[in-house]
TIMIVO-717891 format. One record per residue (C-alpha): x, y, z. Coordinates in pm, whole numbers, padded with zeros to 5 digits, always signed. Each point is the difference from the previous one (the first is absolute). Layout:
! TIMIVO-717891
XYZ/...
//
This chain:
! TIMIVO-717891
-00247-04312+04317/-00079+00344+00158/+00355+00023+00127/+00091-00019-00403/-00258+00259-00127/+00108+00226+00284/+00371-00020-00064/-00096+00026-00413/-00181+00278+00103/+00284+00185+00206/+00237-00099-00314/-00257+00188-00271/-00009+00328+00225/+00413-00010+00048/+00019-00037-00378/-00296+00268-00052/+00261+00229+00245/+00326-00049-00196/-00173+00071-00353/-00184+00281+00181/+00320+00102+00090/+00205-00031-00312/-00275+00172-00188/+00068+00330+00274/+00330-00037-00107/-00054-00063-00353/-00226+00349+00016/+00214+00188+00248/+00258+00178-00325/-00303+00135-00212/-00226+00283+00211/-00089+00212-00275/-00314+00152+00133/-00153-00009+00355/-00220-00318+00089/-00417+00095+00032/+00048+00002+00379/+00238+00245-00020/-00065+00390+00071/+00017+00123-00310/-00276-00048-00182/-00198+00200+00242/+00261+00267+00041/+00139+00069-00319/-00301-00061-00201/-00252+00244+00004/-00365-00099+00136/-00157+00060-00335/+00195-00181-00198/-00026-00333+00255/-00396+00071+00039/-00012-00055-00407/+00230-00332+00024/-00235-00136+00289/-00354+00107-00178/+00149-00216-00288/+00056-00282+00224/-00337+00031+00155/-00132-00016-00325/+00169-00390-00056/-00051-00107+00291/-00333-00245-00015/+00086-00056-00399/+00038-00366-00016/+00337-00261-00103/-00184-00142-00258/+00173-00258-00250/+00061+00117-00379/-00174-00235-00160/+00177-00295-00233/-00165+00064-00331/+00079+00410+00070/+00382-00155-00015/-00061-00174-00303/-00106+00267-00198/+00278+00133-00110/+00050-00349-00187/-00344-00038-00126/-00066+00357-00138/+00331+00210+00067/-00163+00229+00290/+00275+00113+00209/-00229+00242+00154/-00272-00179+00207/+00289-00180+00231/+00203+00254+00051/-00233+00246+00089/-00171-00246+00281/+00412-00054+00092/+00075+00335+00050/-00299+00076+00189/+00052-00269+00295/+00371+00145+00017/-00135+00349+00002/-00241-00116+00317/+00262-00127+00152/+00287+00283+00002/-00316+00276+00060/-00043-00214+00343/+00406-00017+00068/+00009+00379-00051/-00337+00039+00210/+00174-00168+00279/+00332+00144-00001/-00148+00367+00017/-00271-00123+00241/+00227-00223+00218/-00301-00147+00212/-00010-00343-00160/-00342+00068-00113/+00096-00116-00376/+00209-00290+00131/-00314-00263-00090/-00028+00114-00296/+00346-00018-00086/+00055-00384+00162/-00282-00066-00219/+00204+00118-00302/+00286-00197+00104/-00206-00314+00008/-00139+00106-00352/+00355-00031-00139/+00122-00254+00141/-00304-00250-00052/-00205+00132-00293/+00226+00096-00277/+00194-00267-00124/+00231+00226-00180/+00044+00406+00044/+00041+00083-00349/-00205+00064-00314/-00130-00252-00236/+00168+00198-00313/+00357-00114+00182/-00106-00365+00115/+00034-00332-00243/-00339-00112+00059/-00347+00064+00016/-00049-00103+00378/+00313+00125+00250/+00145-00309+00208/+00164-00006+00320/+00324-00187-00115/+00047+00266-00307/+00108+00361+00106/+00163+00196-00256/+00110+00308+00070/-00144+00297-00126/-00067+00345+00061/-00312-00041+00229/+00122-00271+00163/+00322+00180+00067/-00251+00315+00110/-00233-00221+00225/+00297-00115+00201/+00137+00375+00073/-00322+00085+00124/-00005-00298+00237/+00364+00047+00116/-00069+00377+00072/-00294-00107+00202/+00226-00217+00189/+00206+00264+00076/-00233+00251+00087/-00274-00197+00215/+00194-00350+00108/-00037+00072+00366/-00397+00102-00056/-00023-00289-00175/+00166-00219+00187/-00179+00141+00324/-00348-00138-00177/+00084-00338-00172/+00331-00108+00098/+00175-00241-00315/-00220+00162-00266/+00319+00249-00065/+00205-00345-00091/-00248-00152-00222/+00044+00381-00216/+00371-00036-00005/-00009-00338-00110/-00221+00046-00264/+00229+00317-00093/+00264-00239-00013/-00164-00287-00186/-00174+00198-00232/+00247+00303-00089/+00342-00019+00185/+00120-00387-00069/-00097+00061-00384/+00136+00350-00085/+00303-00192+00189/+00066-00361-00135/-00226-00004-00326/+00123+00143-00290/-00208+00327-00096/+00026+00205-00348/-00084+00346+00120/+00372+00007+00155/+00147+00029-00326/-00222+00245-00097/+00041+00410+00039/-00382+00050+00038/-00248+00085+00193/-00008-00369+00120/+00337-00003+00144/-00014+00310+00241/-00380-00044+00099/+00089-00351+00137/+00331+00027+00082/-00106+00331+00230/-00250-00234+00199/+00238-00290+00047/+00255+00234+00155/-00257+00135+00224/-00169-00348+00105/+00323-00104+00051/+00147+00210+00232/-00356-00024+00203/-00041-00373+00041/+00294-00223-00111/+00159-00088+00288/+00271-00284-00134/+00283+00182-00064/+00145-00174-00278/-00331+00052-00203/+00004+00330+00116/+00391+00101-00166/-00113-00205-00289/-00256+00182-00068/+00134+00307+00043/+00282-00145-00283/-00332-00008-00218/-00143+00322+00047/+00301+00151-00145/+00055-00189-00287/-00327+00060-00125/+00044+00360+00103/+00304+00033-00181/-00144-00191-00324/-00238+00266-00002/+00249+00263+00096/+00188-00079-00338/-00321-00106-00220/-00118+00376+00088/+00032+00264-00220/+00252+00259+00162/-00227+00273-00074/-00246-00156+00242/-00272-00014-00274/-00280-00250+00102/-00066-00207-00371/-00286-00155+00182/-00177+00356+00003/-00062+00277+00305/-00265-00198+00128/+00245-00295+00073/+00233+00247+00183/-00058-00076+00328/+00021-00350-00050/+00333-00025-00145/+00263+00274+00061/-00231+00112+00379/-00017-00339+00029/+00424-00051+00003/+00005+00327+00204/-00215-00186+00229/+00253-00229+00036/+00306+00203+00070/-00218+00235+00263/-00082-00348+00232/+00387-00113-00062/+00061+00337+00252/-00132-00191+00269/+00147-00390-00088/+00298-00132+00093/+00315+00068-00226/-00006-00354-00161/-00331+00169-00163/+00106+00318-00112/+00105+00043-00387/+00300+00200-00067/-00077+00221-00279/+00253+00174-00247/-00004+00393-00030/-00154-00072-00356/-00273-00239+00128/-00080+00287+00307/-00084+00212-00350/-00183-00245-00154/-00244-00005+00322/-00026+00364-00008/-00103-00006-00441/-00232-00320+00107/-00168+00251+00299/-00002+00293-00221/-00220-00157-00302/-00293+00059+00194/+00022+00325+00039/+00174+00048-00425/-00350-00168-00074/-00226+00229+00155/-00208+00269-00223/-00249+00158+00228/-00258-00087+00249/+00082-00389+00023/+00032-00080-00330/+00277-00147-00138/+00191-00096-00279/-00115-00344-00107/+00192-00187-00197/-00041-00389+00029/-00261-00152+00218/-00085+00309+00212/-00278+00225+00060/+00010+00333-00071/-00171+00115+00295/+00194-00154+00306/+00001+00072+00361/+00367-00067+00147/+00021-00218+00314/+00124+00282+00227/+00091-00296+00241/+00289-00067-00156/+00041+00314-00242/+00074+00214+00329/+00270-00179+00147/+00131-00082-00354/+00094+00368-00013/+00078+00037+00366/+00249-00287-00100/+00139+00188-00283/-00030+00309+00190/-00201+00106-00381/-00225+00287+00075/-00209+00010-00285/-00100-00403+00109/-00080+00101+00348/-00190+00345-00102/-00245-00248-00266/-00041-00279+00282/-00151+00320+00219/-00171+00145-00304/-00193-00337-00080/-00053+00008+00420/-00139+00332+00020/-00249-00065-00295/-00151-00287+00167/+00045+00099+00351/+00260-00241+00133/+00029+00148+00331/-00343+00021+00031/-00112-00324-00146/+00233-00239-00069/-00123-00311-00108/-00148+00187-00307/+00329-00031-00141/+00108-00341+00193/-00284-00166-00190/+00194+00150-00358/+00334-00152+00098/-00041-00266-00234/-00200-00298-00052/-00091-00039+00394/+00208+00247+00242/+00341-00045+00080/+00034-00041+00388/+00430+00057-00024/-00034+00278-00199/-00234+00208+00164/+00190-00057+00349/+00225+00121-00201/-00097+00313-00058/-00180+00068+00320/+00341-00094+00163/+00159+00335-00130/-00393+00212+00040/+00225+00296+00102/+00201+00049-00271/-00249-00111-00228/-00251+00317+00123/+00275+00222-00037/+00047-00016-00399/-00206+00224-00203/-00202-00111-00262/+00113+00078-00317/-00063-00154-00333/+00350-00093-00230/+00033+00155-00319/+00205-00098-00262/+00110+00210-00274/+00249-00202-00179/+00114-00384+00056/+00149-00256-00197/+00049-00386+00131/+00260-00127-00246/-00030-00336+00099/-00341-00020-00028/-00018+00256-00268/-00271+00188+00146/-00067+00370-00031/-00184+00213+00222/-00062+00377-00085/-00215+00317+00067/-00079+00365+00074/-00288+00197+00141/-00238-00129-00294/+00140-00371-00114/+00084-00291+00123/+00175-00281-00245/+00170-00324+00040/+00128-00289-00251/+00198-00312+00023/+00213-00232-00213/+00114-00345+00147/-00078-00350-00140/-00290-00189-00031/+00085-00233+00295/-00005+00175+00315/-00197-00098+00292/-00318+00051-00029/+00064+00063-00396/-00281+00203-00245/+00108-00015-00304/+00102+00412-00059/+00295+00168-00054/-00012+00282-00074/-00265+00100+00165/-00088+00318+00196/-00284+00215+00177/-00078+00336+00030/-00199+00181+00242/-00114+00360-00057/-00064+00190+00311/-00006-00299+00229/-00221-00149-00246/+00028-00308-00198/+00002+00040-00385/+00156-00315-00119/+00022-00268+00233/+00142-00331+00056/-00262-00245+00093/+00211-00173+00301/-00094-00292+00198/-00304-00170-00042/-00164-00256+00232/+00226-00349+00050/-00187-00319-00148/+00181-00327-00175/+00058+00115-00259/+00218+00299+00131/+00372-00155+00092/-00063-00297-00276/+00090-00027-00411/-00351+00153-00036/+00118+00342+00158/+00081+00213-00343/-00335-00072-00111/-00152+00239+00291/-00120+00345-00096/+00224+00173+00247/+00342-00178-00084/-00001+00015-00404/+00188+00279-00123/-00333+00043-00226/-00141+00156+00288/+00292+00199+00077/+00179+00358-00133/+00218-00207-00265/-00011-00069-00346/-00162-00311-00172/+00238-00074-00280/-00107-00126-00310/-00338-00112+00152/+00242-00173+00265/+00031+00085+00394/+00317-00018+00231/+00119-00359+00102/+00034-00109+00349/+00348-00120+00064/+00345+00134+00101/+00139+00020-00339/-00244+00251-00072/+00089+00328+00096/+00082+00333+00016/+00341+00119-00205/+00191+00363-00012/-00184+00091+00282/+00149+00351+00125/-00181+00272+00267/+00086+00389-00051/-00089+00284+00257/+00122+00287-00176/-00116+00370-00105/-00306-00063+00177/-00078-00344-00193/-00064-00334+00183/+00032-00262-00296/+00001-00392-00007/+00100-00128-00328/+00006-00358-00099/+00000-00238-00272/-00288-00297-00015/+00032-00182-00289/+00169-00299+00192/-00354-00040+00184/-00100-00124-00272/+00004-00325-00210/+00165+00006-00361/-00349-00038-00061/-00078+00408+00033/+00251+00078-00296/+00143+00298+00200/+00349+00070-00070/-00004+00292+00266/-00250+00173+00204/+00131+00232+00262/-00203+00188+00220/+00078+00303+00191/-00248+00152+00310/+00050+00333+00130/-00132+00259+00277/+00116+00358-00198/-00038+00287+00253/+00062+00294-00219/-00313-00101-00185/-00136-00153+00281/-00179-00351-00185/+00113-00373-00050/+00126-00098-00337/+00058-00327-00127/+00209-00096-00314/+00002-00320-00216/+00243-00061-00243/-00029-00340-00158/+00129-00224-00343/-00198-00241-00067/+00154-00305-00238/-00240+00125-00328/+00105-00281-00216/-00060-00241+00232/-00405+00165+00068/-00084+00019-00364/+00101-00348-00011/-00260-00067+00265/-00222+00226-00140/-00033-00199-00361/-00022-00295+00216/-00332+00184+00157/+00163+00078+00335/-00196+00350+00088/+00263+00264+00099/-00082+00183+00348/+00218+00188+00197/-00148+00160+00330/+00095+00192+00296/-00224-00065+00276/-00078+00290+00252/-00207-00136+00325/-00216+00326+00102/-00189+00042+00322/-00295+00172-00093/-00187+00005-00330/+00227+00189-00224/-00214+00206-00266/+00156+00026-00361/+00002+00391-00070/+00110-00036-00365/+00252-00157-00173/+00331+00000+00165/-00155+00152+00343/-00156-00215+00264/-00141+00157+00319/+00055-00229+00337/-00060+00060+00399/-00313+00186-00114/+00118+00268-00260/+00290+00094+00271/+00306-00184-00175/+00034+00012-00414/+00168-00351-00195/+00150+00190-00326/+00123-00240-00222/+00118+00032-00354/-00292-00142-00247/+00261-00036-00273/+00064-00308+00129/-00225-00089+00261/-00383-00068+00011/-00174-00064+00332/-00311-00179+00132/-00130-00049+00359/-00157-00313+00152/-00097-00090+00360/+00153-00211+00205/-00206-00275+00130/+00157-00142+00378/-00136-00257+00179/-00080+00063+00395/+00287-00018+00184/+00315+00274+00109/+00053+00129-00303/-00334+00070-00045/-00080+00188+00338/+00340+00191-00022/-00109+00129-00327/-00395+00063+00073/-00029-00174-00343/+00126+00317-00224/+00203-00134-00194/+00096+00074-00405/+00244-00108-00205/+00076+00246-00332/+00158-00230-00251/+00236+00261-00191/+00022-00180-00348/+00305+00061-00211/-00037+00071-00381/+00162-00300-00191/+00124+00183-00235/+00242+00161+00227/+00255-00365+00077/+00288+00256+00142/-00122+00328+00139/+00056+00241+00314/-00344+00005+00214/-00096+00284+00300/-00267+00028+00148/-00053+00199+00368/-00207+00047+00286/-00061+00365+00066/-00187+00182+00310/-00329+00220-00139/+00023+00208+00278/
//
């Protein structure tokens, strides 16, 4: 009996020694950065910056691997809180890549515990590594693992842990490095494989964000082969779905906020495909190469001063860009102005100085690839200046999006359809900032519940068009769907005008009546103030049919002010505290003022709660008529 345990024994270890070995080979093709034991991480990066990475580790290491509790799951199916989970999610992930990043700068294997502990956590206390808002049921099970983004995340962060500390690891607790690439395998690689999986036909964030960490995870621990070309056959066909779902203008529909996610994100992928094997790499046309440079450039279109960006869609206004993978985005592109507002947002919060205060910003936990990334190319990186990008005049005409200015204004307005990815209900609508100021806003992204990606989502404040710069028609607002849209759309940058003129009246239902309502939005230099036209039809007939019937008549134009504007007299209203005039023409409009209530959450916060909306009320006895009305600087 001993003679048979010994020789099973002996037969284990030889098998342990080939897969051992095909693995070496399997990772042998993709070195893109050095490993933690290797030189340069005390060398090339200065003692500062890996003092701040190791005080942040030191800082983790006694937290405990506690379980998320069950009923903490559940609640997004109970209530519709997304938030609760995911914040307790992101947190153990952001323990855990603080510790890897302690260790790699450190390189004394005095995180190690800590991280094995991790390890453990993942493989034996999470059932599933996504959020409850993507999973069928209220409890996760072992035998169900659909793929979604967090999953996808959870195993790139494993796999790059892998590749950085194996031999550490390995040193300590020999086999717990298997048990993590199986579990990558069961949980992430087999299904984005073999099961089928919507977000591949999709050319949204979705797509890139996973697809970028199944490249990665792949090309660290699948050592077959044949799963290894076919997924590689994968990758690019869901990055070429997305290549040709993509506007070629490289405008993000999901807003600037999602920007990193989706076209960094397929960036991302073609920057690791330097270092794979050919079978990997995706052969893009001379048209597609432009497309990537449009999808980079966005970020930078979007920008209006001192972080704050345009934002359109479900996006913040006030963003801080993940110069992790904004930086070698431009190097990439070899696009100064990305590279000179990665080193702008680094020199405001000290990134060679402190690090992690921007490594805990690079999403919803830190992104371990990313930020080895960066600190792979440190040279080059503190060699840019740091400039902010300005933008005097830009049109993206497939996402019909202006974006204008001078030394005083800053303006931008979009057409589209009402179902785009991450759709509010507003075309048509625009913002202006004054001096760097906001004077009419959009509203943005608010905080995620239930009720946020379901039938229910055009009933929230911050996705009607009710609470946007549009028009409500005939007491009506804009419909979600694709057949409602923007028509005759047409940008001019002439004689010192930047104008985006549109017609809306197909955003509407036949309900509104309106036979024509076009809109026009423009930045005039010579007089130096941003005037708006409406010229609209309404079907008259049809409205004092409705009004005999008792149907109340109400046309509005809705103006979202930050800031409680202050009603001067009739046809003047003062906003951004007397230092920006509203002069409309009282002929035909009234206005009134009324504050906007907002639950806590983003939108909130962003906004410090100083928010107004002027409801600009149009005289009914005006059906057809030729409406201005203009923002103007006081001083």
């Amino acid at each position: 009996m001993q003679k048979v345990n010994d020789m099973t024994k002996k037969l284990i270890m030889i098998l342990g020694l080939v897969l051992s070995s095909m693995l070496m080979k399997a990772q042998a093709f993709f070195v893109p950065f050095p490993k933690a034991g290797d030189k340069y991480w005390q060398k090339q990066v200065p003692v500062a910056m890996r003092n701040d990475y190791i005080r942040l580790g030191n800082l983790y290491q006694k937290k405990p691997w506690n379980a998320i509790p069950a009923e903490t799951f559940a609640e997004f199916r109970t209530n519709g809180n997304r938030t609760r989970y995911e914040e307790a999610s992101f947190g153990i992930r952001k323990q855990f890549v603080c510790l890897v990043m302690a260790e790699i700068m450190q390189g004394r294997g005095r995180f190690l515990p800590s991280i094995r502990k991790g390890l453990h956590y993942f493989i034996e206390k999470e059932p599933w590594w996504g959020i409850p808002a993507h999973y069928p049921k209220d409890h996760p099970e072992k035998d169900i693992q659909p793929v979604d983004l967090f999953n996808a995340e959870t195993a790139g962060m494993l796999a790059w842990t892998l590749y950085m500390l194996e031999d550490e690891i390995n040193r300590k607790e020999k086999g717990l490095c298997d048990q993590v690439r199986s579990e990558i395998e069961r949980r992430f690689l087999k299904p984005t494989l073999n099961q089928p999986q919507g977000w591949k036909n999709n050319a949204n964030n979705w797509n890139t964000w996973i697809t970028a960490n199944w490249l990665q995870t792949v090309l660290i621990c699948e050592a077959d082969a044949k799963q290894r070309d076919a997924a590689f056959k994968g990758v690019q066909q869901c990055l070429r779905t997305f290549m040709k779902g993509y506007p070629d203008d490289g405008g993000c529909e999901e807003g600037v906020s999602y920007w990193d996610c989706a076209g960094a994100s397929f960036f991302e992928s073609l920057y690791f495909m330097q270092f794979a094997p050919k079978q990997a790499v995706l052969t893009l046309t001379d048209a597609q190469k432009k497309k990537v440079e449009n999808m980079g450039r966005f970020i930078t279109t979007m920008y209006i001063n001192d972080l704050t960006f345009v934002n359109f869609s479900d996006a913040q206004a006030q963003n801080v860009p993940n110069i992790n993978i904004l930086f070698p985005y431009g190097a990439y592109l070899q696009n100064l102005q990305m590279m000179q507002l990665a080193a702008y947002v680094g020199k405001k919060y000290q990134y060679t100085l402190k690090p992690t205060t921007l490594f805990l910003k690079s999403g919803n936990y830190p992104k371990l690839g990313r930020e080895l990334m960066l600190l792979s190319m440190l040279p080059k990186y503190q060699a840019t200046a740091a400039v902010e990008p300005k933008t005097e005049d830009a049109y993206l005409v497939n996402s019909q999006i202006m974006v204008a200015s001078n030394k005083n204004w800053f303006v931008a307005a979009k057409g589209g359809n009402n179902a785009e990815s991450h759709n509010h209900n507003d075309i048509g609508n625009f913002i202006v900032y004054h001096n760097n100021q906001p004077v009419v806003i959009d509203l943005g992204r608010d905080t995620y519940t239930s009720k946020s990606f379901s039938n229910q989502r055009f009933e929230l404040m911050n996705c009607r068009s009710a609470y946007h710069n549009v028009p409500i028609i005939n007491g009506l607002e804009q419909k979600d769907g694709r057949k409602y849209r923007a028509e005759k759309v047409n940008h001019v940058f002439a004689d010192g005008v930047s104008s985006l003129s549109l017609n809306l009246e197909k955003a509407y239902t036949e309900g509104a009546h309106v036979e024509k309502w076009q809109r026009n939005i423009a930045l005039d230099r010579e007089y130096n103030w941003v005037e708006v036209t409406e010229q609209y039809k309404l079907d008259s007939l049809q409205i004092e049919k409705d009004r005999l019937n008792g149907q109340v008549f109400d046309n509005q134009i809705i103006l979202m002010a930050y800031g409680k504007p202050v009603v001067q007299k009739a046809g003047r209203i003062l906003l951004q505290g007397g230092l920006v005039r509203l002069e409309y023409d009282a002929q035909y409009l009234s206005a009134s003022v009324e504050k906007v209530q907002m639950t806590d959450g983003i939108m909130k916060t962003q906004w410090k709660d100083n928010i107004y909306r002027i409801i600009l009320r149009l005289n009914d006895n005006y059906p057809m008529a030729k409406v201005k009305y203009r923002f103007v600087g006081t001083r």
